[in-house]
C-alpha positions as CSV (number, residue, x, y, z in Angstrom):
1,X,-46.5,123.9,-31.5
2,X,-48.7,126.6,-30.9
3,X,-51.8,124.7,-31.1
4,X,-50.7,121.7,-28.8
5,X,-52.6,122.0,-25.7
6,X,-50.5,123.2,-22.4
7,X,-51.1,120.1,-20.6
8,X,-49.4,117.8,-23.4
9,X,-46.9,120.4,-23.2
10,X,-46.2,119.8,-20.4
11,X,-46.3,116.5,-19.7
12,X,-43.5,116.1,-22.7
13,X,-41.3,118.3,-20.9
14,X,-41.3,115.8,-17.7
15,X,-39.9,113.0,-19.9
16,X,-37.4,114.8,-20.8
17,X,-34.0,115.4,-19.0
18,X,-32.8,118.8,-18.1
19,X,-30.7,118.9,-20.9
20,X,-33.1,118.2,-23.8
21,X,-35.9,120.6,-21.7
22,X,-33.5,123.8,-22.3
23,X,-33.2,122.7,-25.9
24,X,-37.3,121.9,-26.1
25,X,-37.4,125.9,-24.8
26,X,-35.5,127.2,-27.5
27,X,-37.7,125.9,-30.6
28,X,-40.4,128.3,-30.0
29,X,-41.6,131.2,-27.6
30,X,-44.6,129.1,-26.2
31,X,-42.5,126.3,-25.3
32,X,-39.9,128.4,-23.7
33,X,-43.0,130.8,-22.1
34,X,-44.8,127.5,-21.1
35,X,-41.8,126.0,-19.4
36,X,-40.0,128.6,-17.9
37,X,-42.3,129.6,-15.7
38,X,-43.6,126.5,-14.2
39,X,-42.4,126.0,-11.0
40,X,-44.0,122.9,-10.6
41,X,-42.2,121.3,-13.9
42,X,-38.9,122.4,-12.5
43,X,-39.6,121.4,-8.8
44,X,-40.2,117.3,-10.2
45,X,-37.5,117.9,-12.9
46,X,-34.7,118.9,-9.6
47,X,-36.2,115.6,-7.6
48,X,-35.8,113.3,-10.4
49,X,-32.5,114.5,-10.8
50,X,-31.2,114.4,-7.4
51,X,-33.4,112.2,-5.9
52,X,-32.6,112.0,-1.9
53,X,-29.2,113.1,-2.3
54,X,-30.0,116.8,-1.4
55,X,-31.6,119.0,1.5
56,X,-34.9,119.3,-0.4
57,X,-36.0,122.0,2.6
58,X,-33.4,124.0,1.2
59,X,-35.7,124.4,-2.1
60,X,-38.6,125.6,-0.7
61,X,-40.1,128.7,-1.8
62,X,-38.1,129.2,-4.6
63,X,-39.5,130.7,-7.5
64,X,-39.5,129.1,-11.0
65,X,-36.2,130.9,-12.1
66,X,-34.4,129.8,-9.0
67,X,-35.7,126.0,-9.6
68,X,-34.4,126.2,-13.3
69,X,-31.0,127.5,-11.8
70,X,-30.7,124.3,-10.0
71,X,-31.5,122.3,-12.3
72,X,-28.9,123.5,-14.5
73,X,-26.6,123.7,-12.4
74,X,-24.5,120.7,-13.4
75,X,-24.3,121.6,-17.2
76,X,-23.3,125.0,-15.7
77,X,-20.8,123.8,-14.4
78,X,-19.2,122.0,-17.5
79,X,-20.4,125.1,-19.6
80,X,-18.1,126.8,-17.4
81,X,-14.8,124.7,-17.5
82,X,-15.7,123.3,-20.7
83,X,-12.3,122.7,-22.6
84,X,-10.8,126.1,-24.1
85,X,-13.3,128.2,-21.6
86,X,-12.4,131.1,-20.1
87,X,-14.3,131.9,-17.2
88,X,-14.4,135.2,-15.6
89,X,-13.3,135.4,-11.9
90,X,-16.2,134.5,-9.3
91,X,-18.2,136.8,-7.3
92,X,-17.0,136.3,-3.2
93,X,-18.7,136.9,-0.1
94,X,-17.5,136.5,3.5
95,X,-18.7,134.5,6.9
96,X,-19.7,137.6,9.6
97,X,-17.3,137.7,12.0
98,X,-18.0,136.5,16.0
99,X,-16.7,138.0,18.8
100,X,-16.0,137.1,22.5
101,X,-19.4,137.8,23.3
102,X,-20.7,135.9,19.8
103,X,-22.2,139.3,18.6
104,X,-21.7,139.6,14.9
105,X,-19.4,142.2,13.3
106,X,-17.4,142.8,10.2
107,X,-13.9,143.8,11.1
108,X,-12.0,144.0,7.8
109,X,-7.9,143.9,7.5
110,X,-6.8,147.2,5.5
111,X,-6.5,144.8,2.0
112,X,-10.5,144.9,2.7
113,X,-11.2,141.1,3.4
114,X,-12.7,139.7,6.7
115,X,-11.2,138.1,9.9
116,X,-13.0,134.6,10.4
117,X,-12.1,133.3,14.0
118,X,-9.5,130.4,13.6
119,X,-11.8,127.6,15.3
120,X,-14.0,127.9,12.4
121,X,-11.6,126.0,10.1
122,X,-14.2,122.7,10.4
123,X,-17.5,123.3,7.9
124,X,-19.4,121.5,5.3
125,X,-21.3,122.8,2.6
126,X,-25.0,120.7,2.9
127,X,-26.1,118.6,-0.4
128,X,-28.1,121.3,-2.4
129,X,-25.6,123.8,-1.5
130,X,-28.1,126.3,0.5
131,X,-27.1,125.8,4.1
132,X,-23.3,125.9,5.3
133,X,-22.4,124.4,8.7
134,X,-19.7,125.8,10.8
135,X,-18.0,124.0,13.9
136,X,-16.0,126.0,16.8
137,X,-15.0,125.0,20.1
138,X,-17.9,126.3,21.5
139,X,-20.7,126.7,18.9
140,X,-22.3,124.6,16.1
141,X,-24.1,126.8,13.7
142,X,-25.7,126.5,10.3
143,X,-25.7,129.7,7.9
144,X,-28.6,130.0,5.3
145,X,-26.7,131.2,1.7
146,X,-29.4,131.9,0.0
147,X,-30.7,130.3,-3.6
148,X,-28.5,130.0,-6.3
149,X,-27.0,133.3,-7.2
150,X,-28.1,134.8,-3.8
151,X,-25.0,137.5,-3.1
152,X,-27.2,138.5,0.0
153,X,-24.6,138.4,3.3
154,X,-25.1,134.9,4.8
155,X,-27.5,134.7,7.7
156,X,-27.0,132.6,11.0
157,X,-30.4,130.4,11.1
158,X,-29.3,127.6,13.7
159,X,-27.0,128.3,16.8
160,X,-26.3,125.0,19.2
161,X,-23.4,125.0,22.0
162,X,-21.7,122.2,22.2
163,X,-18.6,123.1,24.3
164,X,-15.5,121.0,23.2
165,X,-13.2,122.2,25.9
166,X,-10.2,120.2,25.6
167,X,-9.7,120.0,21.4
168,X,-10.7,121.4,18.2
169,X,-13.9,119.2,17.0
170,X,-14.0,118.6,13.4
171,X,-16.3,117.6,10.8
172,X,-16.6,114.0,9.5
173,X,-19.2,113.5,8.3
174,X,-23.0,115.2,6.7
175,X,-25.2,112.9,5.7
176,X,-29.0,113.9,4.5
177,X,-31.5,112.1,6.2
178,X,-34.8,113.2,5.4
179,X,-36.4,116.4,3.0
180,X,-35.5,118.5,5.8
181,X,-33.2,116.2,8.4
182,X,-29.4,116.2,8.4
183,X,-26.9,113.7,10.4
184,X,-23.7,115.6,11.9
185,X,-20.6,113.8,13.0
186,X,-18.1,115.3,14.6
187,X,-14.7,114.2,16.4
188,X,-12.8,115.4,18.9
189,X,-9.2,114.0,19.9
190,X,-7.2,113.3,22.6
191,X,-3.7,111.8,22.9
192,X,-2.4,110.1,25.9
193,X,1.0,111.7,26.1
194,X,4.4,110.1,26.8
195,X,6.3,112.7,29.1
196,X,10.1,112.2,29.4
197,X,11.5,112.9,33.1
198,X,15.0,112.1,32.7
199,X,16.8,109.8,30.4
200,X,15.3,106.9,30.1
201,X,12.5,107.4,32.6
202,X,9.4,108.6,31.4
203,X,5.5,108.4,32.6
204,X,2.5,108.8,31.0
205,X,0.2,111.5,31.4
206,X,-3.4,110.8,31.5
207,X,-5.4,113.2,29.3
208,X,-8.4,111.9,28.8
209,X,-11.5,114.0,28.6
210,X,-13.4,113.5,32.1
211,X,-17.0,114.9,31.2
212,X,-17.8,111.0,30.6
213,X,-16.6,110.5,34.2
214,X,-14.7,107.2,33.7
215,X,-12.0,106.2,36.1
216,X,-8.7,106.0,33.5
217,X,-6.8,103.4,36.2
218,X,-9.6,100.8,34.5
219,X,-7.9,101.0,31.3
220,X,-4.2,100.1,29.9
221,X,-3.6,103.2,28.7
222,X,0.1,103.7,27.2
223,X,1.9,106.0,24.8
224,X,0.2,105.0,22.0
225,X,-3.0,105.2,23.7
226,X,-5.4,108.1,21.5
227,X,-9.4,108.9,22.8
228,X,-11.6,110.0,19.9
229,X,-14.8,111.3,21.1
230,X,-17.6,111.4,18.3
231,X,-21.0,113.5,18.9
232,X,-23.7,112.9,16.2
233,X,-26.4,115.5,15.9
234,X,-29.9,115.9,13.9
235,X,-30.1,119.4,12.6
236,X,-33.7,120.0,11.5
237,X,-34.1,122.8,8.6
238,X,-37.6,122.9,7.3
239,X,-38.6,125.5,5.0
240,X,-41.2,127.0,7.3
241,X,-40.9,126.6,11.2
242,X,-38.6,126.3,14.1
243,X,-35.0,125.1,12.6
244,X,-33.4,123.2,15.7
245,X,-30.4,120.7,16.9
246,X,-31.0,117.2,18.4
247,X,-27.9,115.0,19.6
248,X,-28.3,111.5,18.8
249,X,-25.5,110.5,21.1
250,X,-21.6,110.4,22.2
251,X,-19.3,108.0,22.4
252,X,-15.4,108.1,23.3
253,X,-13.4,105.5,21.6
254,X,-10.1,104.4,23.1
255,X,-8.1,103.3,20.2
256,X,-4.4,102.5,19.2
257,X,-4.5,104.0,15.4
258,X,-2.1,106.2,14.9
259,X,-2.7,107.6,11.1
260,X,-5.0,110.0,9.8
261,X,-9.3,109.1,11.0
262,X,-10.1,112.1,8.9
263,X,-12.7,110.0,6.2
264,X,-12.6,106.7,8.0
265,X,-16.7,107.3,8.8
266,X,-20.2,106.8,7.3
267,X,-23.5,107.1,8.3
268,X,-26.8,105.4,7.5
269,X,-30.2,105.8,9.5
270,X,-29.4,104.9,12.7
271,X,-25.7,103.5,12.0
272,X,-22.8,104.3,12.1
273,X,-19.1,102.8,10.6
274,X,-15.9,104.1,12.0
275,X,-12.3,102.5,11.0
276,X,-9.3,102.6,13.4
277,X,-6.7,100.5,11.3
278,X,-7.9,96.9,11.6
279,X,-10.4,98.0,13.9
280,X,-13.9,97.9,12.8
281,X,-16.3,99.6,14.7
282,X,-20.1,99.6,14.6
283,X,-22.6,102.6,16.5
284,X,-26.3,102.4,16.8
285,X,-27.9,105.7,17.8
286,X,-31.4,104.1,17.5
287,X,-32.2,104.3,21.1
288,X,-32.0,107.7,23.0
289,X,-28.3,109.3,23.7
290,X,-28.0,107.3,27.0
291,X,-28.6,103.6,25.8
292,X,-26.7,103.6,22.5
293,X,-25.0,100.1,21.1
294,X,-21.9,98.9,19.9
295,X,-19.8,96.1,18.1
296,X,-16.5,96.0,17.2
297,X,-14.0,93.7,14.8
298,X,-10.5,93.4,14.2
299,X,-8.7,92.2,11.4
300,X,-5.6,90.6,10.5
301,X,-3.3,92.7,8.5
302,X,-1.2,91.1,5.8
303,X,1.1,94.1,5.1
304,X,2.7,96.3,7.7
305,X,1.9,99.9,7.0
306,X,-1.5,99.5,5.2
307,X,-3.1,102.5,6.3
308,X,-5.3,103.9,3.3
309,X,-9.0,103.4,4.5
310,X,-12.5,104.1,4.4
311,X,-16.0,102.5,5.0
312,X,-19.6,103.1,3.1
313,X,-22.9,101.5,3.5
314,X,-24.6,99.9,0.1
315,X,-27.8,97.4,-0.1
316,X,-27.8,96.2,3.7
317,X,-24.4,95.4,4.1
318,X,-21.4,98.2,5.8
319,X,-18.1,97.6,3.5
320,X,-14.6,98.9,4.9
321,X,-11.7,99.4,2.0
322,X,-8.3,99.5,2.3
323,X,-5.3,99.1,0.1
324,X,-5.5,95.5,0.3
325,X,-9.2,94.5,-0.2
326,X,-12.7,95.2,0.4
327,X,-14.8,93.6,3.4
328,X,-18.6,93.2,3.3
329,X,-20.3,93.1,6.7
330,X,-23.9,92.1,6.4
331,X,-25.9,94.5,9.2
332,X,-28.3,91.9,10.2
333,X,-25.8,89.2,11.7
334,X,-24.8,91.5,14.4
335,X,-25.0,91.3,18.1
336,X,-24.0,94.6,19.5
337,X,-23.4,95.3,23.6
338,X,-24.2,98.4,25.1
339,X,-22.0,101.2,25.4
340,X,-23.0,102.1,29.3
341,X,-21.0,105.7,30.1
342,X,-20.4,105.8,26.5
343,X,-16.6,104.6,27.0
344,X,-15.5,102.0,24.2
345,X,-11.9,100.0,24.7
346,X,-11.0,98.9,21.1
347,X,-6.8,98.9,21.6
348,X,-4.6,96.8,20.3
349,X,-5.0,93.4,22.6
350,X,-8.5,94.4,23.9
351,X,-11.4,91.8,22.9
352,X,-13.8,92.5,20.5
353,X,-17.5,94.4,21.5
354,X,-20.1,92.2,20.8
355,X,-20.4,90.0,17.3
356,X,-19.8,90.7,14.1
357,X,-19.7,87.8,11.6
358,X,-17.3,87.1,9.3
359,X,-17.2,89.7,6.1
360,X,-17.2,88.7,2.7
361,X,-14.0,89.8,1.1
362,X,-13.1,90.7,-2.0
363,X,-8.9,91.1,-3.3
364,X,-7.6,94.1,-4.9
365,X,-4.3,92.4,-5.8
366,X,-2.5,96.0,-5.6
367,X,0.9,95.6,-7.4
368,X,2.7,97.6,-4.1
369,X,0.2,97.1,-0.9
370,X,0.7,99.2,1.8
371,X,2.3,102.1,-0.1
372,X,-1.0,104.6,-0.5
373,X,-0.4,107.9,1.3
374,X,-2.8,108.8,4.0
375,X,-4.4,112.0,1.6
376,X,-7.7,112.5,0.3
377,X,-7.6,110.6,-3.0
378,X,-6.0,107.4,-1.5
379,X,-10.2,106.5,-2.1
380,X,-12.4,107.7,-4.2
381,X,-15.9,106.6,-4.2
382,X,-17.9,107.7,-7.0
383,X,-20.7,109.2,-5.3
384,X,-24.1,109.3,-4.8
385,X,-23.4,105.7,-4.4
386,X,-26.5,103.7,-6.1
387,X,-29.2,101.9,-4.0
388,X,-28.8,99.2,-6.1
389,X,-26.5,98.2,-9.3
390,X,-22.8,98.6,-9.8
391,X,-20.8,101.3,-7.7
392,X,-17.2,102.6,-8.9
393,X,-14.2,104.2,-6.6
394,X,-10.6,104.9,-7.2
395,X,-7.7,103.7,-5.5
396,X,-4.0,105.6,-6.3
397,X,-1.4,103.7,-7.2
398,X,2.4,104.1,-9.2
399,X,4.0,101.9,-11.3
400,X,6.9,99.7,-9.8
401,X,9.4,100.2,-11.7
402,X,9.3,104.2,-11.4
403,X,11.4,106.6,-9.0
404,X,8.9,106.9,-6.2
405,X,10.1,110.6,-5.8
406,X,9.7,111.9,-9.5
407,X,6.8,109.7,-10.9
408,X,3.1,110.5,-11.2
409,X,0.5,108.7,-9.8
410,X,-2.0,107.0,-11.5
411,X,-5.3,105.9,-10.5
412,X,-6.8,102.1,-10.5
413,X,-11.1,102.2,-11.2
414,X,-12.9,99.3,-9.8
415,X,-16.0,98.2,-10.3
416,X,-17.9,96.4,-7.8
417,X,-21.4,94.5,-8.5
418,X,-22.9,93.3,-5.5
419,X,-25.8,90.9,-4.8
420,X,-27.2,91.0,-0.8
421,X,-29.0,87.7,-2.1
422,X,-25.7,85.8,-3.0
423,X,-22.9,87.8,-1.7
424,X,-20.2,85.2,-3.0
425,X,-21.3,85.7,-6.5
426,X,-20.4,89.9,-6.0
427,X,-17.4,90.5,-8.6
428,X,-14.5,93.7,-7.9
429,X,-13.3,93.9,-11.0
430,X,-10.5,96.4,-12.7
431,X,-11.8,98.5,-15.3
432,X,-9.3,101.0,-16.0
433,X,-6.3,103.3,-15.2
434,X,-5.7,107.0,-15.1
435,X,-2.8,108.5,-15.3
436,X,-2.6,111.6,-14.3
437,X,-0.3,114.4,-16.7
438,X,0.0,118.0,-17.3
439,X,-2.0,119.3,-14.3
440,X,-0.5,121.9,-11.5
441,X,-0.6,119.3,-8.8
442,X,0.1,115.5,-8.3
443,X,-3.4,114.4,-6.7
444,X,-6.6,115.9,-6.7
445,X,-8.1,116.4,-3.1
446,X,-12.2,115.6,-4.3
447,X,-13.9,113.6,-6.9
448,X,-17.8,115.0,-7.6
449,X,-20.5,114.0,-9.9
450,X,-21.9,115.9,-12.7
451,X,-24.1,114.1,-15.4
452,X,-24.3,112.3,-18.1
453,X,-21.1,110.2,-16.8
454,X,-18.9,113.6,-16.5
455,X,-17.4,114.2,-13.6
456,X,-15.1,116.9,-11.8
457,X,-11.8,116.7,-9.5
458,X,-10.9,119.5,-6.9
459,X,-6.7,120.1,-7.2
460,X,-4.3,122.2,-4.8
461,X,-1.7,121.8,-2.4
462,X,-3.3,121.6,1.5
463,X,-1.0,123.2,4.2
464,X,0.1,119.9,5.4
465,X,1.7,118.7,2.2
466,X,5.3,117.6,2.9
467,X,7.3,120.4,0.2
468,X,5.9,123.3,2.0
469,X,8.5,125.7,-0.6
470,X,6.0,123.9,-3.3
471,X,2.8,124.7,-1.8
472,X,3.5,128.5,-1.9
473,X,4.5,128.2,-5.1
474,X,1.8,127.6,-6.3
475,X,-1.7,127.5,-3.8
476,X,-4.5,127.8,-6.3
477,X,-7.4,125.9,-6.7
478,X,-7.8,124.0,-10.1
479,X,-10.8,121.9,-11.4
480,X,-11.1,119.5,-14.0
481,X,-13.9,117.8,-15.6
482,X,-13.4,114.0,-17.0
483,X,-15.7,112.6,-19.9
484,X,-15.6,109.3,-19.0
485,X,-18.6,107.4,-17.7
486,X,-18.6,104.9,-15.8
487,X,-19.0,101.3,-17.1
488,X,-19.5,97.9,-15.5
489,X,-17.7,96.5,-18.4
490,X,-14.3,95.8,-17.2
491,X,-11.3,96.4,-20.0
492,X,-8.7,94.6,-17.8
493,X,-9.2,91.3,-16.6
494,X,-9.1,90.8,-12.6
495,X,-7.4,87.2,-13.1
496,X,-4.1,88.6,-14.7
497,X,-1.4,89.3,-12.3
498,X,0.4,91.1,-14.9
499,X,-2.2,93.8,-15.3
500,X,-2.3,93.8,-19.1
501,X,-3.1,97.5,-20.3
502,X,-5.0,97.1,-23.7
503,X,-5.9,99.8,-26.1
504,X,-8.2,102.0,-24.8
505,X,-7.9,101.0,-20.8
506,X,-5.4,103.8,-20.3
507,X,-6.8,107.3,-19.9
508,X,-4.0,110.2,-20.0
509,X,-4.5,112.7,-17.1
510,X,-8.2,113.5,-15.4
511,X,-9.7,115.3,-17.9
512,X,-9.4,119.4,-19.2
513,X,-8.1,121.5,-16.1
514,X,-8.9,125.0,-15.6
515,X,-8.0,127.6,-12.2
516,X,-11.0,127.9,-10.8
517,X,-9.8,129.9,-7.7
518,X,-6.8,132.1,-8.1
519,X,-5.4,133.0,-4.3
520,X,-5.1,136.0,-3.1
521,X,-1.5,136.7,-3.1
522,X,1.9,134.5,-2.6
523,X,1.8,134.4,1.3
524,X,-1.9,132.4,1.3
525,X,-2.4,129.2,1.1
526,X,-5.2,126.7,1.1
527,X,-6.7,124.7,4.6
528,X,-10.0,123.0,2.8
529,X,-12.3,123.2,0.5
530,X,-16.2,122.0,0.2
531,X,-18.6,122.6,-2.8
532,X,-21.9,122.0,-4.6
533,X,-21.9,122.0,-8.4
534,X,-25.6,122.1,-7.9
535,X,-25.8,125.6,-6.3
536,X,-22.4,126.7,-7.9
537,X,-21.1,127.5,-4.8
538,X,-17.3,126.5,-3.4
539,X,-16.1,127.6,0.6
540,X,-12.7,127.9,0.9
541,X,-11.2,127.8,4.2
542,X,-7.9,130.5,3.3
543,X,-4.5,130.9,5.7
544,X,-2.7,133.3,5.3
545,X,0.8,133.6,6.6
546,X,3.1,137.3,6.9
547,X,5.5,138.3,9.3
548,X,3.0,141.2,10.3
549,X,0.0,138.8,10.1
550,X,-1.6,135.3,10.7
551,X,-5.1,135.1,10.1
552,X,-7.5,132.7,8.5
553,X,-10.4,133.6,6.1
554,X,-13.2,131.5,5.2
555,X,-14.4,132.6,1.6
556,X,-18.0,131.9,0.0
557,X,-17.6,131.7,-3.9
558,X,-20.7,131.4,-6.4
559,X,-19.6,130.7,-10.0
560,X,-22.3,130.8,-11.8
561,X,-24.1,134.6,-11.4
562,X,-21.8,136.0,-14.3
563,X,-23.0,133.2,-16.5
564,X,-25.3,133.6,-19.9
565,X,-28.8,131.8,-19.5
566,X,-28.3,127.9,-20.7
């Protein structure tokens, strides 16, 4: 080894995946001297890993070291929570806290933890896990973390105002759009209330938000009437230069939907794909804020109370799921209107906007339609989702014969190959059911990729669950990690109504669980949780209820600084 020349070295190293390069380090000093200090090995290693699926901005200037720490940071992760592991507790840091005049300042409760202001309870860790975005009432701003292992207090980098007067905006969706270019959409909503006079009189009170200066009398608002305004931003991070905020546009949708809009939303370039229900709606941000476009569709629902949803873009086409099927809308049959004051009317009865052809559909044949909870795991799309090639997601289901009250769910894996050339010959298929067992809570909250066809799930109770006496019970956050890749080869055949279950197409539970987070005492509970296996970093959004106290705490964990060298 010693006498083969540094370039060859080298260049063997690139084939190899991350894995195999830590092993190729530990045969001989020269290999581990030659590789662990070339930044440039590490750098192309990371991109061919993650390919566009990260902030590559948030890389730069990071030494060698830092670069290998990334790179790793996936089989950290399952090193970590590996199957009999016993990780030690995670190193915490703590959001600065704003005042009323947005100064900084670190006011501490006497059990020593910070005060985060309660508006902050919307943020989203970026892909690459460097930068965090928090949204307020007032203020977007994005908080530079560090690199991987960085314990250094967070530091505000961007600061936008954005005054939502009216309603708490929240966070939809982050989507990377270029090496140093992020897409923001965020929602705000309103809710035409019924009030009640007397007995059986009542009127309707008109609260719409009147910075788009529309005349409400145009519109039949009633008391199922909702306004969901959505703002989409460009937030600009470069590794050397001005970091800035661009808005891309606004648009206030009237809508009827009355169930949770809180995943219902993708973006892609200049698109974006919002579901209200059976209301399908398309926004193109390609021309400046004042002359965006729109197009809207509604469906025909087959069973009442179908309300588990969500919509993703894949190979040209913008797909919508639900419990019943999956619709294809190919992007380039569309005939959009403009949206004018940037008021769109998509209620029940109201005419479609524009043209949107006919989707191609594809069945899930669901043994009880229209029985998925509106919670986070109702979809599960196995993300990145490929370019091209098969993509997988999960949809929960029970069996039918089971007490809907004491049974576990189990989950349904689909397998969808589709081809923009002949979409008719695109095939959903089921591959395989898990049922979950043995773990602290019924559904997990987030799916997340790892490698190698390993993949995590994020478990705990969220304030709103219905058994409230439950959720402070319990109120820690679990992980597990599932050893199952992904496989276009379906073990249960989509034309049998009976849903055979042959050996080996029944997986018990989601993989090895371990508590990952322990809370801080019985009285807390959890609001949300975003994370990067990447960086090793989790933000937990904390609330924390006493009779002396109610405050809200927004925690930054890094798991992996207490961790031997892989």
């Amino acid at each position: 080894m010693e006498k083969l020349p540094i370039e060859l070295g080298i260049l063997i190293a690139k084939e190899l995946p991350t894995r195999d390069i830590c092993r190729l380090q530990q045969t001989c000093k020269s290999f581990y001297d030659l590789i662990e200090g070339d930044s440039e090995l590490w750098r192309e290693r990371l991109r061919c890993q993650c390919g566009t699926d990260v902030l590559w901005s948030g890389f730069g200037g990071f030494t060698a070291p830092e670069l290998r720490r990334a790179c790793t940071g996936t089989l950290r992760f399952k090193h970590r929570y590996r199957q009999g592991g016993h990780p030690t507790p995670p190193i915490s840091r703590l959001l600065p806290h704003k005042n009323e005049d947005d100064q900084l300042q670190s006011r501490r409760f006497q059990d020593g933890r910070y005060a985060y202001l309660e508006e902050s309870s919307n943020f989203n860790l970026i892909p690459g896990g460097r930068f965090l975005i928090t949204v307020d009432k007032r203020w977007l701003r994005v908080w530079d973390l560090g690199p991987p292992g960085s314990l250094n207090e967070p530091c505000e980098v961007v600061l936008h105002e954005i005054n939502c007067v009216d309603t708490q905006p929240k966070i939809v969706d982050v989507a990377v759009a270029d090496t140093d270019k992020v897409h923001l959409l965020i929602r705000e909503d309103h809710i035409v209330r019924e009030i009640y006079i007397s007995w059986g009189d009542r009127d309707i009170e008109r609260r719409l938000p009147q910075s788009f200066g529309f005349d409400v009398s145009q519109y039949n608002l009633n008391g199922r009437s909702r306004a969901g305004i959505f703002r989409r931003f460009q937030i600009c991070l470069p590794d050397k230069g001005q970091r800035s905020v661009e808005g891309l546009g606004r648009l206030c949708v009237l809508h009827s939907h009355r169930r949770r809009l809180d995943r219902c939303a993708a973006q892609h370039g200049p698109m974006v794909a919002l579901g209200f229900g059976k209301k399908f709606l398309l926004w193109d941000t390609s021309d400046s804020p004042d002359k965006n476009w729109v197009a809207s569709t509604t469906r025909t629902e087959r069973f009442v109370g179908t309300y588990g949803q969500d919509v993703f873009f894949h190979q040209g086409y913008v797909f919508a799921v639900d419990a019943d099927d999956l619709r294809g809308f190919n992007l380039t049959g569309i005939t959009y209107c403009s949206v004018g004051k940037g008021v769109v009317d998509i209620q029940d009865g109201t005419p479609d906007l524009g043209y949107i052809p006919t989707p191609q559909m594809w069945t899930h044949q669901q043994l009880l339609p229209g029985t998925f909870k509106a919670w986070a795991s109702d979809f599960m799309l196995h993300k990145p989702v490929a370019d091209e090639g098969p993509l997988f997601y999960d949809i929960i289901t029970r069996q039918p014969d089971a007490n809907w009250l004491d049974s576990l769910p189990s989950y349904v894996r689909l397998c969808f190959c589709f081809r923009p050339d002949n979409p008719s010959a695109g095939s959903l298929l089921r591959t395989k059911r898990y049922r979950t067992a043995n773990q602290p809570y019924a559904i997990p909250q987030l799916r997340f990729s790892l490698d190698d066809g390993v993949a995590g799930y994020i478990w705990y109770d969220s304030l709103d669950h219905p058994d409230r006496e439950r959720q402070l019970q319990r109120g820690g956050i679990f992980v597990s990690i599932l050893d199952d890749p992904d496989s276009p080869e379906p073990s249960i055949l989509e034309a049998d109504p009976d849903f055979p279950e042959p050996a080996g197409s029944v997986v018990e539970g989601l993989g090895d669980f371990s508590e990952m987070i322990a809370r801080p005492n019985n009285e807390t509970g959890v609001l949300h949780v975003s994370m990067c296996p990447l960086s090793g970093r989790v933000v937990v959004f904390w609330n924390r209820e006493s009779k002396e106290l109610d405050d809200r705490v927004l925690e930054i964990f890094d798991l992996y600084d207490s961790l031997p060298t892989i």
